[in-house]
Structure formats: structure tokens, C-alpha cells
N, C-alpha and C positions, 0 to 999 in steps of 0.2 A: 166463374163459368168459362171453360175452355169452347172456342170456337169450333167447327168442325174445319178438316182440312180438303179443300177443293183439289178431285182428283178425276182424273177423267174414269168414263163407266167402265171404259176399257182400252188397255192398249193392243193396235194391231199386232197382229203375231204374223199375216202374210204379205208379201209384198206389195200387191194390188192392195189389201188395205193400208199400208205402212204412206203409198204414195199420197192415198185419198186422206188420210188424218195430217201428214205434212203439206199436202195442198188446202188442207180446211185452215191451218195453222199461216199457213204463210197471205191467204185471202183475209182471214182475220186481221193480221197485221197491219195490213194495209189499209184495210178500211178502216180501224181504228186510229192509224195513221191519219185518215182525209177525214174522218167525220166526229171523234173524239167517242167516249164512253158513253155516253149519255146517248146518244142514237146509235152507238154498233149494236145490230139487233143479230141474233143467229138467222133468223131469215133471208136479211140479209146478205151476209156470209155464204150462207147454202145458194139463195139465187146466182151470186158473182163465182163462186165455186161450178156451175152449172150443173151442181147435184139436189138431189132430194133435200128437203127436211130431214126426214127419216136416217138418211144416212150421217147428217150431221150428229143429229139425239142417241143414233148409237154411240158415239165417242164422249159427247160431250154435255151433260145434263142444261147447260145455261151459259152465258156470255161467262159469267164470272170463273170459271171452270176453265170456259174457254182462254181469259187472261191470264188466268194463272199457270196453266200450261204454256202459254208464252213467256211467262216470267223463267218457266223452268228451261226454255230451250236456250235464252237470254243468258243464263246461269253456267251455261257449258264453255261460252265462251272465256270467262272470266275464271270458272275450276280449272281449265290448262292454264291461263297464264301463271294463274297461283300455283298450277303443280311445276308448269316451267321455271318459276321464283324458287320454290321450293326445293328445289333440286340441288339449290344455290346455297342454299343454309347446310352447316353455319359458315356465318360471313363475317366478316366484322364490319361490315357497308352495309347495315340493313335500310340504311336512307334513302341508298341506291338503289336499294331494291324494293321499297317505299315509291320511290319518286317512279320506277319502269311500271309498279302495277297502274300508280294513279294514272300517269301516261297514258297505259293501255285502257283504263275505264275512260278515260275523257277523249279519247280517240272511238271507242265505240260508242259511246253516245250523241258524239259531233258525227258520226259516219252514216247514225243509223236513225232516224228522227221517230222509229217504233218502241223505242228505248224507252223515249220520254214519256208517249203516251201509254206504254204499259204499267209503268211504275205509278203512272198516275191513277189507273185504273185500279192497281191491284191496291190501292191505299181507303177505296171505295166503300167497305165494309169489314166487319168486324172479320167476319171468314176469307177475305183474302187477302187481308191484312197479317191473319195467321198462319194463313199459306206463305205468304210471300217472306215470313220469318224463318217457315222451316226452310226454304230457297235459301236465306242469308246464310243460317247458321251452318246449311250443309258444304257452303261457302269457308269455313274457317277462316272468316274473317268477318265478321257480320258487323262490328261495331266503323270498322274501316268500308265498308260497301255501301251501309247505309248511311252515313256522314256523307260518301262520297256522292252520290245519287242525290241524296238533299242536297248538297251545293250546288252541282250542277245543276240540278233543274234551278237554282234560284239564278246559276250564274246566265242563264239564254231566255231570262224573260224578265219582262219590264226593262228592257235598253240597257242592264247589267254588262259592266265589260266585262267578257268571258274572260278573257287572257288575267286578268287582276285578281278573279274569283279563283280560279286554278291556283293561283302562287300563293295565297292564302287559304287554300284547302292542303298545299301541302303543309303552309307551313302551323295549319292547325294539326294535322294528322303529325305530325314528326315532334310536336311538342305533348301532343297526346300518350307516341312511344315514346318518347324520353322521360315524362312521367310515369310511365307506365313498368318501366324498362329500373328506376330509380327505388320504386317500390316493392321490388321483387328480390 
């Protein structure tokens, strides 16, 4: 059974709407941020936003919608650095180029503490868990984002040293290419 994929009902096409859907977006954040998934309600959101209900249910059918639409905007940041890496190839330092992406995910997720609590969200249900795969894979790199995202979250909770969990995420990820890279 294929999940369905969580999309919002509509994207803005004017500018006054484009603000209002990036202001629903960025209010969501943060109260996901302070209150966790389990009570982010769209009500919510709509009251702290100082708009309507209504204007919220035109974009967005439900919270989880609403997550995974943050997952996607979360997503842009990380397709430039990848197209900036990219640019890079072919290299014969792809370690190096290894080691600047992980860099750059563990610096947006120490930077940004909405990171955590999206991925946590979007891991919620069968349907945004399917969403958040098409996110990965549109990613070109899904096997490497997703390792990456699970360690980190493992490395900032329960007293985990971060800095130890990093060096051993790289040095899973680069024994991962080097097997990967062997086999081909």
C-alpha cells in the first residue's frame, strides 16, 4: 500500500498570498519548536499568525501537511549546498566533499533547533514519512541525509557528545563510499 503524499491544497501564486503562506510557515516553526508535535495544533498557528482559520485550511489541509511543507522548505537549504558540491565533481577528494556537506548539515541543525523538531514530526505517520522520502530522494543523496539526520538527532539527546557523534558519522558515511565506491 503506497502512502499518499502530503501537499499543500494550494500554493500561492500572489504576493500578498506568498507572504501569508511564508508567515503561516515560519509561525508553525516555531511553535513546533516550543511546544513539540503532539500539541502543534493549526489553530494554534492561525491564532499566533493573527489570521483566520480559514485562511490557514486554504493552504494547508492539517498540521501534517503543514510539516511536511517545512520539511520541503528545510530541503532547499541543503539542494544548494549539494548543487554547490556538485559543481565540484569530478574530484578526486570526494571525502572532502563528504566531510563540507556533513559540515554544512550539522551546522544547520546546531543553528536551527526547527530542524530537529521537523524531522521528528515528519517521522509521525506512514504519510509523512512518505513525504519526507520524496524530500530525501529529490535530495540526491537520500541514503547520506537520512543517516545524517538520525545521528544527529541521536548525537543532542540524552547527554550524547555531539562533537564524537560527528566524527563518527563521518567516519561511517566515508566507509559507507568507500564501500560503495569498491563495488561499482
Amino acid at each position: 500500500m503506497t502512502s499518499e503524499i502530503l501537499e499543500p491544497r494550494r500554493r500561492p501564486s500572489q504576493e500578498r498570498s506568498h507572504v501569508k503562506f511564508d508567515h503561516l510557515l515560519q509561525v508553525s516553526r516555531d511553535l513546533l519548536t516550543e511546544v513539540g508535535f503532539e500539541k502543534f495544533t493549526c489553530e494554534e498557528v492561525a491564532h499566533r499568525a493573527g489570521l483566520p482559520i480559514g485562511t490557514l485550511y486554504q493552504f494547508f489541509a492539517n498540521k501534517y501537511v503543514i510539516v511536511c511543507e517545512i520539511d520541503r522548505v528545510h530541503a532547499v537549504a541543503v539542494r544548494e549546498e549539494v548543487a554547490s558540491l556538485a559543481a565540484q565533481i569530478p574530484s578526486l577528494d570526494w571525502l572532502d566533499l563528504l566531510d563540507r556537506l556533513l559540515e554544512h548539515l550539522v551546522t544547520l541543525w546546531r543553528t536551527d533547533p526547527s530542524r530537529r523538531a521537523v524531522w521528528h514530526a515528519v517521522q509521525s505517520t506512514p504519510a509523512t514519512r512518505a513525504t519526507a522520502a520524496v524530500t530525501e530522494r529529490e535530495l540526491a543523496a537520500e541514503v547520506l541525509v537520512h543517516v545524517t539526520y538520525s545521528m544527529l538527532n541521536f548525537s543532542i539527546r540524552d547527554g550524547q557528545e555531539h562533537e564524537e557523534a560527528v566524527i563518527e558519522l563521518k567516519r561511517l558515511l566515508a566507509s559507507y563510499l568507500l564501500a560503495a565506491e569498491s563495488t561499482t
